[in-house]
LUMSERO-157757 format. One line per field, with one value per atom (N, C-alpha, C, O, CB): atom name; x, y, z; residue number from 1. Coordinates in steps of 0.1 Angstrom, whole numbers, padded with zeros to 4 digits. Glycine has a CB too. Layout:
a [CA; ...]
c1 [X; ...]
c2 [Y; ...]
c3 [Z; ...]
k [NUM; ...]
//
This chain:
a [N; CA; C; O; CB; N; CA; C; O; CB; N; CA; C; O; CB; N; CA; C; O; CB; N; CA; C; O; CB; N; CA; C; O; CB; N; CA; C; O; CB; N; CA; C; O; CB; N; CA; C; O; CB; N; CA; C; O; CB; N; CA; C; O; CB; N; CA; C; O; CB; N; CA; C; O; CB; N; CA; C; O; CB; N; CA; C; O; CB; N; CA; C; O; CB; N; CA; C; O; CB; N; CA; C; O; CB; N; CA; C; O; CB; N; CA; C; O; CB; N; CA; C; O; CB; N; CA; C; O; CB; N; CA; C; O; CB; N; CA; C; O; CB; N; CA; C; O; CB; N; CA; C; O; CB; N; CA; C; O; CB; N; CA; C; O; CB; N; CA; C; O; CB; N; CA; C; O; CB; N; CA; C; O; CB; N; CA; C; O; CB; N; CA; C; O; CB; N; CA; C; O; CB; N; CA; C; O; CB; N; CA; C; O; CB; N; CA; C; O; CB; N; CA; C; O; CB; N; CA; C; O; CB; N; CA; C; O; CB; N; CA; C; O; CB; N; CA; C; O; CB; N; CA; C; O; CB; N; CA; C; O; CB; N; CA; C; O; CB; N; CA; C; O; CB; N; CA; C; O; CB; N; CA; C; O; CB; N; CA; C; O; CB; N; CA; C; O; CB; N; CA; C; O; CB; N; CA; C; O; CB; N; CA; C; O; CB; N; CA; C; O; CB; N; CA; C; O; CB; N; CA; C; O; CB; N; CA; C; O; CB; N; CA; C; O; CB; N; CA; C; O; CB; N; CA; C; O; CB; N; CA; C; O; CB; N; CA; C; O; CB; N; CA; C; O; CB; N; CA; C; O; CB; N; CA; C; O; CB; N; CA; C; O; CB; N; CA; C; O; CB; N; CA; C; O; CB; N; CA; C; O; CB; N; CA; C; O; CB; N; CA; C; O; CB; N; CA; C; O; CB; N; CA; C; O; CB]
c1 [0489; 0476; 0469; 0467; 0468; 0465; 0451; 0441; 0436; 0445; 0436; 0425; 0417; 0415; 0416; 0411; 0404; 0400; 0389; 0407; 0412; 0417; 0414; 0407; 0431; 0420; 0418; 0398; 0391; 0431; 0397; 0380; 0375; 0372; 0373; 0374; 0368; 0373; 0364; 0374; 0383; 0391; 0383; 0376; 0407; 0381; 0375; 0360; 0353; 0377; 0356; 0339; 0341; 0344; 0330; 0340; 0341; 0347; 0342; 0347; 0359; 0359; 0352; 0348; 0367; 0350; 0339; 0323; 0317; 0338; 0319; 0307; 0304; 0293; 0302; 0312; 0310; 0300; 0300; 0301; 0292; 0281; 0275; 0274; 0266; 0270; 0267; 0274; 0269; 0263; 0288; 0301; 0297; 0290; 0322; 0299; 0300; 0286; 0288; 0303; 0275; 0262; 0263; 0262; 0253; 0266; 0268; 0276; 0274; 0275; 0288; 0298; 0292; 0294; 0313; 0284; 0282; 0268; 0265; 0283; 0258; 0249; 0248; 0241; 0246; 0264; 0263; 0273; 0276; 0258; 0280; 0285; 0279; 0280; 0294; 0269; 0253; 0246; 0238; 0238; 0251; 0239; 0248; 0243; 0231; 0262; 0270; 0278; 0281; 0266; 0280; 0294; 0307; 0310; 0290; 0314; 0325; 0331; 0343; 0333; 0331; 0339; 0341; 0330; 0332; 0346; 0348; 0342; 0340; 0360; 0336; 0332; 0340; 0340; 0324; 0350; 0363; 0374; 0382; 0374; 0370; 0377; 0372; 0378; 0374; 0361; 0350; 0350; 0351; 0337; 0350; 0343; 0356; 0354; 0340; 0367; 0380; 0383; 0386; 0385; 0384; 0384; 0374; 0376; 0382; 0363; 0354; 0360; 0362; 0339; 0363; 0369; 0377; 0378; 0374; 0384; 0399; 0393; 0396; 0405; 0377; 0377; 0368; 0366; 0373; 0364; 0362; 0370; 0365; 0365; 0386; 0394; 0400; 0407; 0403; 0398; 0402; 0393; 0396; 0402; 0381; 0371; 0361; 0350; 0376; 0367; 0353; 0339; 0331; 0356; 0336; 0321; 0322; 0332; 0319; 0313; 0308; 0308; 0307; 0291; 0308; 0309; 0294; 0291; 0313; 0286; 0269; 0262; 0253; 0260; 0265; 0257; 0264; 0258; 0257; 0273; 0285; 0279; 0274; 0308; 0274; 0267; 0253; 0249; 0269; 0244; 0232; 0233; 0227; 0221; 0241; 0237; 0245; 0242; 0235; 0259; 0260; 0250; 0252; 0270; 0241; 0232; 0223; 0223; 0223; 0218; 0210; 0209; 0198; 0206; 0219; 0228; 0226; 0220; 0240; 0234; 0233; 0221; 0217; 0242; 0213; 0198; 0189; 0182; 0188; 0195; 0184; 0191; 0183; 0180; 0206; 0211; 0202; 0194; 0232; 0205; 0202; 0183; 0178; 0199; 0175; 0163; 0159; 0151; 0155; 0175; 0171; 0178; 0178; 0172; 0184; 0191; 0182; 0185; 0206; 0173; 0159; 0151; 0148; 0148; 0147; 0139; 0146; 0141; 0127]
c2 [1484; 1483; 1471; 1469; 1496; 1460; 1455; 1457; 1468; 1457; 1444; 1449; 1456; 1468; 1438; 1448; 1450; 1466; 1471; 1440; 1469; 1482; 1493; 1503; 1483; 1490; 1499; 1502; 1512; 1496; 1491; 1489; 1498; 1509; 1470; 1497; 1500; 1516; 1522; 1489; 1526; 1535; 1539; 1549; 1532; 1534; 1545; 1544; 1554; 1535; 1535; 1536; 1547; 1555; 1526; 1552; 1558; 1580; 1590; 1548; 1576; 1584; 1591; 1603; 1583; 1585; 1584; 1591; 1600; 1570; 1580; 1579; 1583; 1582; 1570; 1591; 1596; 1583; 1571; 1612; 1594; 1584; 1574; 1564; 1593; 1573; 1565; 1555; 1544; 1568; 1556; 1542; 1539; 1529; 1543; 1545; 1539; 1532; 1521; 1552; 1533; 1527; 1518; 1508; 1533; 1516; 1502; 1493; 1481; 1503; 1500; 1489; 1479; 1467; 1498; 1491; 1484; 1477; 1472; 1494; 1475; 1473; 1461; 1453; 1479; 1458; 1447; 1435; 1424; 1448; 1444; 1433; 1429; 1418; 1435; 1436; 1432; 1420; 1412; 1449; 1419; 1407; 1397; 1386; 1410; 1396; 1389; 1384; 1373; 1382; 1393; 1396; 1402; 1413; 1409; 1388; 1393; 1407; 1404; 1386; 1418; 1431; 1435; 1439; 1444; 1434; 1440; 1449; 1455; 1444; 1454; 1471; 1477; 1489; 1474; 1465; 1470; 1477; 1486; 1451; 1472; 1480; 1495; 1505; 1472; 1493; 1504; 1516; 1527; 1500; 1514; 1525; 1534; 1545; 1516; 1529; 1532; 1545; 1556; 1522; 1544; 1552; 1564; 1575; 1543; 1559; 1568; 1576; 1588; 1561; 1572; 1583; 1589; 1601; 1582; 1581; 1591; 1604; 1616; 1582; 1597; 1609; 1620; 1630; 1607; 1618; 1624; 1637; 1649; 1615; 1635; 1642; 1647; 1657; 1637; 1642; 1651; 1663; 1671; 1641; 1663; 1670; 1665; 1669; 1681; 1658; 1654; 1648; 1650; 1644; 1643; 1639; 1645; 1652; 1620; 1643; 1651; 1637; 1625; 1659; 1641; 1629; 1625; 1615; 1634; 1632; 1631; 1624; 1616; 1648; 1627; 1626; 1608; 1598; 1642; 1610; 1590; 1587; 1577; 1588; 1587; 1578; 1579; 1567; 1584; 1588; 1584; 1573; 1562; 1596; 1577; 1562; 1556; 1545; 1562; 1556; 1542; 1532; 1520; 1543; 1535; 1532; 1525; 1513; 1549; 1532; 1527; 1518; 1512; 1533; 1517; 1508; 1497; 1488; 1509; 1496; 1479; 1478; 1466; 1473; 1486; 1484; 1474; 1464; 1507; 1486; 1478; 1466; 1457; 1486; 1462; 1450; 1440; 1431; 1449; 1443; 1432; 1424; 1413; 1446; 1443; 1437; 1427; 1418; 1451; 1436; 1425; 1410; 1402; 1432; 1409; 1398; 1387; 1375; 1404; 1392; 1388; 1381; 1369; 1402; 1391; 1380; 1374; 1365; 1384]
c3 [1933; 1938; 1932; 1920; 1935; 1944; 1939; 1928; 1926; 1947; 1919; 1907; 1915; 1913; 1897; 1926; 1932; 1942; 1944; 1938; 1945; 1951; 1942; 1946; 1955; 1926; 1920; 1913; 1911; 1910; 1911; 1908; 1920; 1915; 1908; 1930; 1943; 1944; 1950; 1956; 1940; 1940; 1929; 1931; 1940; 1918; 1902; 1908; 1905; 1880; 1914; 1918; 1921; 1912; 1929; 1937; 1943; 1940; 1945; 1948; 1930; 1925; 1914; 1916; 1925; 1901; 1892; 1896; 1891; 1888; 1909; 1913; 1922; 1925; 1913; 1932; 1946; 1952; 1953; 1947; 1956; 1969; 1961; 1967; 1978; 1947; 1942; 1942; 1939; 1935; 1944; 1939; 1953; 1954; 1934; 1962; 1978; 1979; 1986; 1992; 1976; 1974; 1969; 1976; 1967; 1956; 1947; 1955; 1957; 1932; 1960; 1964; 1977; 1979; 1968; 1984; 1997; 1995; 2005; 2011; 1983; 1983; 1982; 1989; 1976; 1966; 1965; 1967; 1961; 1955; 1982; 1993; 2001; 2004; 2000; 2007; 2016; 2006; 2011; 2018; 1991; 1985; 1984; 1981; 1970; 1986; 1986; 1973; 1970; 1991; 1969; 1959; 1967; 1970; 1947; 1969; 1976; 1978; 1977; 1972; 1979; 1978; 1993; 1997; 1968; 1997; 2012; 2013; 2003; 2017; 2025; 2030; 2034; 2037; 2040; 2037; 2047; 2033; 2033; 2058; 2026; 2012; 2009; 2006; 1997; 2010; 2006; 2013; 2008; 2008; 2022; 2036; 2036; 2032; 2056; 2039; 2037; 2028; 2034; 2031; 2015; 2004; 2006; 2004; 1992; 2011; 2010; 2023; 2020; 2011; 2036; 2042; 2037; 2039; 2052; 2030; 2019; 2016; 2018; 2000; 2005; 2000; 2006; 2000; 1988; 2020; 2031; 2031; 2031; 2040; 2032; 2038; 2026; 2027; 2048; 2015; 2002; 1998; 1989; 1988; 2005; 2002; 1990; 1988; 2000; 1985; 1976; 1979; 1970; 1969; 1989; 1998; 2011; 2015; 2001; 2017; 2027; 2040; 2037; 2022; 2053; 2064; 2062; 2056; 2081; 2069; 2073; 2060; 2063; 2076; 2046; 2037; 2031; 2028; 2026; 2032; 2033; 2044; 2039; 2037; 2056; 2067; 2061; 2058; 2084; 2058; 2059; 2045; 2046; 2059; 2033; 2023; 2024; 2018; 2009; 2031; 2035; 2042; 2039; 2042; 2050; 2064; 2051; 2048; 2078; 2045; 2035; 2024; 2022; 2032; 2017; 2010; 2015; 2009; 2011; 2029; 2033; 2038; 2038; 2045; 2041; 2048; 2032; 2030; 2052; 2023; 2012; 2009; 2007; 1996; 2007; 2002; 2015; 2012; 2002; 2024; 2037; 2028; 2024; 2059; 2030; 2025; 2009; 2006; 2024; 1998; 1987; 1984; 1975; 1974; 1994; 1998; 2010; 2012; 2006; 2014; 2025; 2015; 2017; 2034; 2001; 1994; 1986; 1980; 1988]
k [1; 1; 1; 1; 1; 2; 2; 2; 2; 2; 3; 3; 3; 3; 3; 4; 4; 4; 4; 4; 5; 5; 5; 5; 5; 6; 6; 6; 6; 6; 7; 7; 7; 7; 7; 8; 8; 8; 8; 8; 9; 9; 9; 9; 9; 10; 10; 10; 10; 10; 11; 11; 11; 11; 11; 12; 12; 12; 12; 12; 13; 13; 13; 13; 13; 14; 14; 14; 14; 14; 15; 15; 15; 15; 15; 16; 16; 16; 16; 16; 17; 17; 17; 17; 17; 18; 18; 18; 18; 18; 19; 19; 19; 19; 19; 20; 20; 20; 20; 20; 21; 21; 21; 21; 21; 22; 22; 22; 22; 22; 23; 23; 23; 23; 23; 24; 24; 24; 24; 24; 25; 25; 25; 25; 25; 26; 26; 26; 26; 26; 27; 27; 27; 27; 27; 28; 28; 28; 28; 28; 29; 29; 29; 29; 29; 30; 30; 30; 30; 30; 31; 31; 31; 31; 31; 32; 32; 32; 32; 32; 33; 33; 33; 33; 33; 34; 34; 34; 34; 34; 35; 35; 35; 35; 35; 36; 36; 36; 36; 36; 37; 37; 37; 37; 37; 38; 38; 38; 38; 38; 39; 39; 39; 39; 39; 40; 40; 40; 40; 40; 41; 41; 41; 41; 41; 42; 42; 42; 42; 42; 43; 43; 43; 43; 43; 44; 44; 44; 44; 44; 45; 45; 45; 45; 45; 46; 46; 46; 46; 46; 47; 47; 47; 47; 47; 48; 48; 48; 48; 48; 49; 49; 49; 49; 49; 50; 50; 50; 50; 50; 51; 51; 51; 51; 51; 52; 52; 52; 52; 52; 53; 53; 53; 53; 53; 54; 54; 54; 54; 54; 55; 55; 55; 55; 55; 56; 56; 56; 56; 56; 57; 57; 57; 57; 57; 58; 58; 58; 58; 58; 59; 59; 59; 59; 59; 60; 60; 60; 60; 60; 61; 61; 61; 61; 61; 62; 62; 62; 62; 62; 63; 63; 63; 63; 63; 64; 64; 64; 64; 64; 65; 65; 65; 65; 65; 66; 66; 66; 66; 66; 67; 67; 67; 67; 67; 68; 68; 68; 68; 68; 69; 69; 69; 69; 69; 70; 70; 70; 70; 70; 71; 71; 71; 71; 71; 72; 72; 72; 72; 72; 73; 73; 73; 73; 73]
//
């Protein structure tokens, strides 16, 4: 596995929704990390049961909403 894979893998697990927040926050500000890395895992942990579908879409939605806005100013 990728550093990168694995960094993105302990967020997520460690941090639930909060890792998937950070990760996608601060790829919307442009710190290279994929979403396409991100989003991923988070379905993983979708189907592992550890997060929930509805509650991973609304802060995913929001995440990049606020990176977009603190990346605006």
């Amino acid at each position: 596995m990728s550093s990168l894979t694995s960094v993105a893998t302990n967020l997520i697990q460690q941090f639930g929704y909060g890792g998937v927040v950070f990760g996608l926050f601060i790829n919307t500000i442009g710190v290279p990390i994929p979403s396409e890395l991100i989003l991923p895992l988070a379905g993983l942990g979708i189907h592992q049961g550890s997060l929930q579908a509805l509650p991973l879409v609304i802060v995913a939605v929001l995440a990049q909403v606020a990176g977009l806005a603190a990346s605006y100013v």
